[in-house]
ZAKOL-552334 format. One line per 4 residues: number of its first residue (from 1); their letters; for each residue x negated, y negated, z negated of C-alpha. Coordinates in Angstrom, 2 decimals, padded with zeros to 5 digits, always signed. Each point is the difference from the previous one (the first is absolute). Layout:
<dotis>
NUM> A> X:Y:Z ~ ...;
</dotis>
This chain:
<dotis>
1> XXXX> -055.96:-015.91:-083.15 ~ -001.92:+001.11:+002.66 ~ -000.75:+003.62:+000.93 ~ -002.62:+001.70:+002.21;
5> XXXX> +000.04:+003.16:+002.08 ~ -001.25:+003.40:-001.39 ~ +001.10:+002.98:+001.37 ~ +004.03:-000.04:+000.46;
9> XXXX> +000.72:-002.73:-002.38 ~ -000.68:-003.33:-000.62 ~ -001.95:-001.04:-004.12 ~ -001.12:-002.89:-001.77;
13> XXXX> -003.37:-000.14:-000.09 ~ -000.39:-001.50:-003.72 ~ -002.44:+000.38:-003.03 ~ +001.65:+001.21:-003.23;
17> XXXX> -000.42:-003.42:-001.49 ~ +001.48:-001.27:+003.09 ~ +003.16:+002.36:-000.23 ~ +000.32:-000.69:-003.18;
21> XXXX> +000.41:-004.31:+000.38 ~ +002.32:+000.62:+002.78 ~ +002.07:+002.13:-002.44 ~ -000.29:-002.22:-002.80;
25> XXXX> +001.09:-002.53:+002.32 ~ +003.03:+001.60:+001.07 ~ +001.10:+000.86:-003.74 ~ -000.87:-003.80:-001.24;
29> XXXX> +002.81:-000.53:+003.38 ~ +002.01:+002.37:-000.74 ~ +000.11:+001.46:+003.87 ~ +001.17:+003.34:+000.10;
33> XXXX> -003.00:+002.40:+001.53 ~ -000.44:+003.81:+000.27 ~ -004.14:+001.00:+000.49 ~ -000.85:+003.17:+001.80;
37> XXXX> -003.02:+001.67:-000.61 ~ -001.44:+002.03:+003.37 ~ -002.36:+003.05:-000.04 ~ -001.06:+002.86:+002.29;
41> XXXX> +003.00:+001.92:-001.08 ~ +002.86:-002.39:+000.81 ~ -001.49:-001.22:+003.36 ~ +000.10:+003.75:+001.07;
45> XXXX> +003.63:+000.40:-001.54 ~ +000.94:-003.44:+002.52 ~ -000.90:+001.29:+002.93 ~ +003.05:+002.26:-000.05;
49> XXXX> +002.07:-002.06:-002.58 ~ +000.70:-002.98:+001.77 ~ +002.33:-001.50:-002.68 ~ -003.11:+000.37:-002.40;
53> XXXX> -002.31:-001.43:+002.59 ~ +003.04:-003.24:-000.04 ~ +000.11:-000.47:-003.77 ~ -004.51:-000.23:-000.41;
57> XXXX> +000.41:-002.54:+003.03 ~ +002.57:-002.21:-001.57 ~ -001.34:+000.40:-003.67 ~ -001.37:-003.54:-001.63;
61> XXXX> -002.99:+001.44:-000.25 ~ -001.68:+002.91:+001.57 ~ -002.78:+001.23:-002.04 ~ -002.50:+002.22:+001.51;
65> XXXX> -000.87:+002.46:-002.76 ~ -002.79:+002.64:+000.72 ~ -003.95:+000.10:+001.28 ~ +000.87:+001.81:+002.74;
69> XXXX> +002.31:-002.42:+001.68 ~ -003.16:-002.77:-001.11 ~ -002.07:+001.86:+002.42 ~ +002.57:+000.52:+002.54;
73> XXXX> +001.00:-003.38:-000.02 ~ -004.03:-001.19:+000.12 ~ -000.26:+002.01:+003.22 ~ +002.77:-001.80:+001.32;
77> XXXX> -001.65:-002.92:+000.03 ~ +002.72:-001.78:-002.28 ~ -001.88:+000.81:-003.88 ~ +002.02:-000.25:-002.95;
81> XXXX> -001.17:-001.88:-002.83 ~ +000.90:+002.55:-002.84 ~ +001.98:+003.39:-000.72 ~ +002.78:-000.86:-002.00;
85> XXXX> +002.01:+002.67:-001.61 ~ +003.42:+000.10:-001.58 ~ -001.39:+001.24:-003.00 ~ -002.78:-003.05:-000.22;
89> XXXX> +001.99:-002.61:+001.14 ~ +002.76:+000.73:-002.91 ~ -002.59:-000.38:-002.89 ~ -001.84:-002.99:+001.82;
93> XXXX> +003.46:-001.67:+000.32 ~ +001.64:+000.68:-003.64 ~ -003.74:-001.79:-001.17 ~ +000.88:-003.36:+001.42;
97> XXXX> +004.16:+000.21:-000.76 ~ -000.92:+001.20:-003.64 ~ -001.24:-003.70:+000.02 ~ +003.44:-001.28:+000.78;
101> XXXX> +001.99:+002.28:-002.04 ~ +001.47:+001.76:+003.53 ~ +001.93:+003.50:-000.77 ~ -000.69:+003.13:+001.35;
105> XXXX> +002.66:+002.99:+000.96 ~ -001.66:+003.42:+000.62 ~ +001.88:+002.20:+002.09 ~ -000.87:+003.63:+000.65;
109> XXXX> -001.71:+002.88:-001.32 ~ +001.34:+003.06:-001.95 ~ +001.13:+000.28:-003.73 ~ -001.32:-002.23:-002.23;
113> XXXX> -003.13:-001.18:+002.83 ~ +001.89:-003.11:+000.35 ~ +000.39:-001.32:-003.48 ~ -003.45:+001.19:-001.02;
117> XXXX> -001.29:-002.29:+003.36 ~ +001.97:-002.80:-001.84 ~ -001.55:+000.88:-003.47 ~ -003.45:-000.66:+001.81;
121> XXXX> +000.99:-003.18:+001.98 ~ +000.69:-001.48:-003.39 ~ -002.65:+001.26:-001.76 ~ -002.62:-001.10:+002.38;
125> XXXX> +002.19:-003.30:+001.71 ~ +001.39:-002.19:-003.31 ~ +001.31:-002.70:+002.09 ~ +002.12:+002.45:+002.37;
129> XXXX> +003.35:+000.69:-000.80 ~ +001.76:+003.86:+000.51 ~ +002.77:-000.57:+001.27 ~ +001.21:+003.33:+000.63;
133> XXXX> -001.20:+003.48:+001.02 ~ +001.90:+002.66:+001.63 ~ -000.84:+003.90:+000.74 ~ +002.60:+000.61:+003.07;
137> XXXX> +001.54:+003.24:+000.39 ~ -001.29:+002.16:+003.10 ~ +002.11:-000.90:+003.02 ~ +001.21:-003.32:-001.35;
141> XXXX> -000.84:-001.80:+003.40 ~ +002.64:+002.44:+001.76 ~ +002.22:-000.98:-003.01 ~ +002.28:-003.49:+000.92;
145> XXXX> +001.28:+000.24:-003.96 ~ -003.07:+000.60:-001.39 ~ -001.82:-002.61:+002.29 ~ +002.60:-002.72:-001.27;
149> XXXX> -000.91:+001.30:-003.64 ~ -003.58:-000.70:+000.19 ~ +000.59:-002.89:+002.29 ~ +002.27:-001.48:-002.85;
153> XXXX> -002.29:+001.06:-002.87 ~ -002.78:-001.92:+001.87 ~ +002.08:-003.01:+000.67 ~ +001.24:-000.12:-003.82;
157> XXXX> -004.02:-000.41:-000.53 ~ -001.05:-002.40:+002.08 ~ -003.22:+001.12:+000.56 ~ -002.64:-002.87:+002.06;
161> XXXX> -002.09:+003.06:+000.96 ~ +001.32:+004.05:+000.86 ~ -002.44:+002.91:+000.85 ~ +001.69:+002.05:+002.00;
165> XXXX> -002.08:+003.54:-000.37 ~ +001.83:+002.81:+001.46 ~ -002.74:+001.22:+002.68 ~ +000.45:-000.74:+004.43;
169> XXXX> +002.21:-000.70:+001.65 ~ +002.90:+000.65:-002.84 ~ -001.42:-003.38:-002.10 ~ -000.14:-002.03:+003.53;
173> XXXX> +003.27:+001.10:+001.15 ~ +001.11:-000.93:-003.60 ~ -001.46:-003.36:-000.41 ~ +000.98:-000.84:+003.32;
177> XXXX> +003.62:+000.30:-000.32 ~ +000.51:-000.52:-003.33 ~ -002.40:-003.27:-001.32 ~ +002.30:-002.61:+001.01;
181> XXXX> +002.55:+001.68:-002.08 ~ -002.13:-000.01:-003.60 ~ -000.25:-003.00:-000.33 ~ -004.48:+000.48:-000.78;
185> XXXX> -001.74:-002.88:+002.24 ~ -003.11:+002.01:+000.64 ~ +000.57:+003.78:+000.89 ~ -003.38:+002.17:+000.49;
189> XXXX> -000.21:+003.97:+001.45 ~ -001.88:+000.94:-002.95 ~ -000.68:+003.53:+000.37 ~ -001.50:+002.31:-002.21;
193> XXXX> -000.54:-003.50:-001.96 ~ +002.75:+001.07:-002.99 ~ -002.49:+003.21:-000.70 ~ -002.87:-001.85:+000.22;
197> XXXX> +001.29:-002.38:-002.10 ~ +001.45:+002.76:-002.86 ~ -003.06:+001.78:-000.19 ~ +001.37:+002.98:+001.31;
201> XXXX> -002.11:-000.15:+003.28 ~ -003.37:-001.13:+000.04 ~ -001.99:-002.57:+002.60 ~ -002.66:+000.87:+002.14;
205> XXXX> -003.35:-001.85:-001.43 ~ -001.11:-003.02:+001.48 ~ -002.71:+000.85:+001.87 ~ +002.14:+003.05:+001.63;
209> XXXX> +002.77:-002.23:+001.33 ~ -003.02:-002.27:+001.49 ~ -001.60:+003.09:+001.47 ~ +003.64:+000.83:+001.57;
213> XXXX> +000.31:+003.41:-001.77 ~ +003.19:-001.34:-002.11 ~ +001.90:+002.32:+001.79 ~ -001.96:+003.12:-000.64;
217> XXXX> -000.46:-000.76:-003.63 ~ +003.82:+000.20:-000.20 ~ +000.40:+002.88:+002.17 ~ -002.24:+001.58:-002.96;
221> XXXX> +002.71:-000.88:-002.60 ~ +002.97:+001.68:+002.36 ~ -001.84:+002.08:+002.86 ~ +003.24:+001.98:+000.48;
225> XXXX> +002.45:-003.28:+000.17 ~ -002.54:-001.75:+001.95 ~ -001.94:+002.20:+002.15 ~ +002.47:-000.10:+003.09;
229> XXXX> +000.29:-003.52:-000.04 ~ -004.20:-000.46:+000.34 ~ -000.90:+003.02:+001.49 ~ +002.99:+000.24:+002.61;
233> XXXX> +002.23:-003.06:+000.16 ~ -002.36:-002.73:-000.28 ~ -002.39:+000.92:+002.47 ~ +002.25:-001.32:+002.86;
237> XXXX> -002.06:-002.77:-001.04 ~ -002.34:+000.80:+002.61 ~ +002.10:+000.00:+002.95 ~ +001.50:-002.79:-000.91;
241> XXXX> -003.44:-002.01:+000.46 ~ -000.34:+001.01:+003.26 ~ +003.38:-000.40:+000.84 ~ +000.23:-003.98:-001.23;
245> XXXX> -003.34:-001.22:+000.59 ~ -003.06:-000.01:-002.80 ~ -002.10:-002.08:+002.49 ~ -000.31:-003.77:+000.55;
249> XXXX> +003.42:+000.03:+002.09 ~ +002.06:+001.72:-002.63 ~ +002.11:-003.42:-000.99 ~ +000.73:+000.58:+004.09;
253> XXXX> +000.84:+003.60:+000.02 ~ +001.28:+000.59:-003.67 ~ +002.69:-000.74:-002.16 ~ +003.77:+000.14:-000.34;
257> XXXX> +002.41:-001.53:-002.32 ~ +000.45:-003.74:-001.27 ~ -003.08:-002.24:+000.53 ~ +001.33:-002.41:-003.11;
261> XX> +001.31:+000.14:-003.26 ~ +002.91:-002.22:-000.97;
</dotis>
């Protein structure tokens, strides 16, 4: 699909409903996909990752997921039709392929997280089969045994959809290299979706996420996790602007990366 310019990568510039058709599509197809969800945090980890900044370029899909980048992207002069976050696009998505009987693998999270995530899917999806759900062990992606474990365990499944939710760039770098090999047609960097999901973290309202204070309501729940990430880390943001364009020339200036998904 086509991409546009924003910053130093290239996204889709979709609706949710939108998203979702084109991954319904691709399920109903059965093309293999990977979907990469983009906010202020990973854009500022690719400018100095440039295998990061490779894998959002040549994802299927490349969601942009966060106000902020709406705004930036506005005073580009190239708008973007709607935020779309990992963690909204998985529930939108397992909606529609509950109506088709799709299955769902969850993969990520700590202790139980992942199996009570399935619990819910079930609970609040009927049509949506689990096919799986796996808690990895820490360091598993620097693992080649235990990536060939979970690898196997998810191909023994057979999931149509896998949320990958281990946090940037470790779920990227993951998906990346690894969703050809499970044998799931539609792979998604879910994020924080798996807590979200098992109740064990909770969403910012409605009306916060519009305001574009998601991130601070969060930073509430873990202010010690979180606070160099939006306090210190994230505002490289800023330079960034300047530095690729947030005029009417930015598609000139800006960007980086693949201009096209497959």
């Amino acid at each position: 699909m086509k991409k546009q310019a924003l910053l130093n990568t290239y996204v889709n510039n979709l609706t949710m409903q939108e998203a979702v058709r084109e991954l319904m599509d691709r399920l109903r197809e059965r093309r293999v996909s990977y979907v990469v969800p983009v906010n202020v945090d990973v854009l500022v980890k690719m400018e100095t990752d440039s295998y990061l900044k490779e894998i959002a370029g040549r994802a299927d899909l490349t969601l942009v997921d966060g106000t902020p980048l709406l705004w930036i992207a506005g005073l580009s002069g190239k708008p973007v039709k709607q935020r779309i976050s990992g963690s909204d696009l998985a529930p939108a998505l397992m909606e529609e392929a509950a109506k088709h009987g799709y299955s769902v693998y969850i993969l990520g999270g700590m202790g139980d997280v992942p199996e009570k995530a399935a619990a819910m899917v079930k609970k609040t999806w009927k049509g949506i089969r689990i096919a799986g759900f796996c808690a990895p062990p820490s360091g598993f992606e620097r693992d080649e045994g235990e990536l060939e474990r979970i690898n196997e365990r998810i191909r023994a499944a057979e999931p149509d959809i896998l949320l990958a939710c281990f946090g940037c760039p470790k779920q990227e770098k993951w998906v990346y290299e690894n969703y050809r090999r499970t044998s799931a047609i539609v792979t998604i960097c879910a994020g924080a979706t798996v807590d979200f999901l098992a109740g064990t973290a909770r969403r910012a309202p409605r009306w916060v996420s519009r305001m574009g204070f998601e991130w601070f309501y969060r930073f509430l729940q873990e202010p010690r996790r979180l606070f160099r990430r939006y306090f210190v880390d994230d505002l490289k943001i800023v330079p960034m602007i300047w530095k690729y364009g947030a005029g009417p020339k930015a598609g000139k200036k800006g960007g980086g990366g693949i201009c096209r998904g497959r």
